[in-house]
C-alpha positions in Angstrom: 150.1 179.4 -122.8 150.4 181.3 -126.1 147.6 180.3 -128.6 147.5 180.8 -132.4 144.7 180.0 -134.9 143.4 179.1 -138.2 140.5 180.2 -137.8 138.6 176.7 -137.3 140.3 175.8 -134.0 143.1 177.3 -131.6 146.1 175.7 -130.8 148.5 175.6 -128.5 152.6 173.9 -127.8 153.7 173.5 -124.0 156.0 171.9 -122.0 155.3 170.9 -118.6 158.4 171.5 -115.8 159.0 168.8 -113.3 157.5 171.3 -110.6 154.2 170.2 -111.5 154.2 166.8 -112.0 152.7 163.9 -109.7 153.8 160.7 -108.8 157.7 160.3 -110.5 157.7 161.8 -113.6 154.3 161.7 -114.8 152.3 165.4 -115.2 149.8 165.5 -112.7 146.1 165.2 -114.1 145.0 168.4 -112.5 147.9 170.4 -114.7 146.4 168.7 -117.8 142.8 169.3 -117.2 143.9 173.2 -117.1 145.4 173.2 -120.4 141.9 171.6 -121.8 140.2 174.3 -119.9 141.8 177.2 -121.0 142.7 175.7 -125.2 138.7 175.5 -125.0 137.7 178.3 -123.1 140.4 180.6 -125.8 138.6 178.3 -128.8 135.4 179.7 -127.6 136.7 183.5 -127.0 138.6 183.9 -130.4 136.5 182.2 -132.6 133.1 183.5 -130.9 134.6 187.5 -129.9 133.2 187.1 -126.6 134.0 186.4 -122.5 133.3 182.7 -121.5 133.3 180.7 -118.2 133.5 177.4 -117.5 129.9 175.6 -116.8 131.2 172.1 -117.2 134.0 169.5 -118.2 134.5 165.7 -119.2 138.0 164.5 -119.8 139.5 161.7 -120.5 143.1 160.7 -119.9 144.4 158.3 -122.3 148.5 158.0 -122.0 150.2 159.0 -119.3 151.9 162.2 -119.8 155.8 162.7 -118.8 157.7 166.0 -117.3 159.4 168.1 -120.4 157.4 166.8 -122.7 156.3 168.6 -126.1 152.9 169.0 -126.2 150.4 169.9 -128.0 146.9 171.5 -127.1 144.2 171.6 -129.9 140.1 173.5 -129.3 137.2 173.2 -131.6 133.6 174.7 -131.4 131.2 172.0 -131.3 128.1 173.5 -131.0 126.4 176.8 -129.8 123.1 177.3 -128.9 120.7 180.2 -127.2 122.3 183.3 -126.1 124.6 181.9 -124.1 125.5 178.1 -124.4 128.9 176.9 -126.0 130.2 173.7 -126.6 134.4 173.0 -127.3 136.3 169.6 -127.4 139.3 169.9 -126.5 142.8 167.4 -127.1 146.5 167.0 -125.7 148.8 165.6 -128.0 152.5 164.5 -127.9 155.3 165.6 -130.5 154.4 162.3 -132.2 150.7 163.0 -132.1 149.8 160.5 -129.6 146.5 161.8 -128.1 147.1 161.6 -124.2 143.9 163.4 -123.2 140.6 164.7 -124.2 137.7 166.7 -123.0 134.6 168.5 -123.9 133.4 171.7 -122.3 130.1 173.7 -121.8 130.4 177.4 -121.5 128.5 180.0 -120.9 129.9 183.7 -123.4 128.6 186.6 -122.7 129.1 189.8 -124.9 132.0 192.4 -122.9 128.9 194.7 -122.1 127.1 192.0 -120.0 130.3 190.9 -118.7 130.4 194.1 -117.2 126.7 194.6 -116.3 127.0 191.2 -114.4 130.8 191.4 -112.7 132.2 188.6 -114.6 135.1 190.8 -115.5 136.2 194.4 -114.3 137.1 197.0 -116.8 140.9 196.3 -116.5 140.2 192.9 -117.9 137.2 194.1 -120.3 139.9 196.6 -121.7 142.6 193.8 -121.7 140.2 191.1 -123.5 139.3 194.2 -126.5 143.1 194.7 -126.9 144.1 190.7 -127.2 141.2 190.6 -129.7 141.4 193.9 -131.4 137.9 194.1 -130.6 136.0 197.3 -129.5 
């Protein structure tokens, strides 16, 4: 996925190949539950400069969703809270804005520094996640 922002949310366009679809022609629900994840978990890294993993998710699939279809993935910051706590919303929509499927996700973001101390993320990726956000 590539994502771009305005600086309120981070969005996303994909197409889904037949490879990973489920029954027929429909996108498995597993494939779709991975876009949320990571459109929320890259809401929560732009917009808040810092390394997140998942805690928790609730989706909700509202349209079936077919192979090679233009989609579109949307993240928002809900909330944040303590040191640690973050909460998206995520949303996949179709070419004609049809919302298909939601979620909402708690993270937990940590600065690159505890990251490190703790072994969330080795210094290839630490040095990897500073370059993608032209952070230091």
């Amino acid at each position: 996925m590539t994502f771009f922002t305005d600086e309120r949310a981070v969005y996303s366009q994909v197409k889904i190949p037949a490879h990973l679809c489920g029954w027929s022609n429909l996108v498995h629900g597993g494939v779709l539950s991975t876009i949320l994840d990571e459109i929320m978990s890259w809401t929560a890294i732009y917009l808040l400069r810092r390394i997140t993993v998942t805690q928790s998710m609730q989706i909700e699939f509202l349209k079936p969703v077919t192979m090679d279809s233009e989609l579109s993935a949307c993240g928002r910051l809900v909330s944040t809270s303590g040191k640690h706590d973050v909460k998206t919303e995520g949303e996949i929509l179709t070419g004609s804005g049809s919302l298909c499927a939601s979620a909402t996700a708690d993270f937990k973001a940590f600065s690159p520094a505890v990251a490190r101390r703790l072994g969330i993320a080795d210094e290839e990726s630490l040095e990897w996640f500073a370059r993608a956000l032209e952070i230091t």
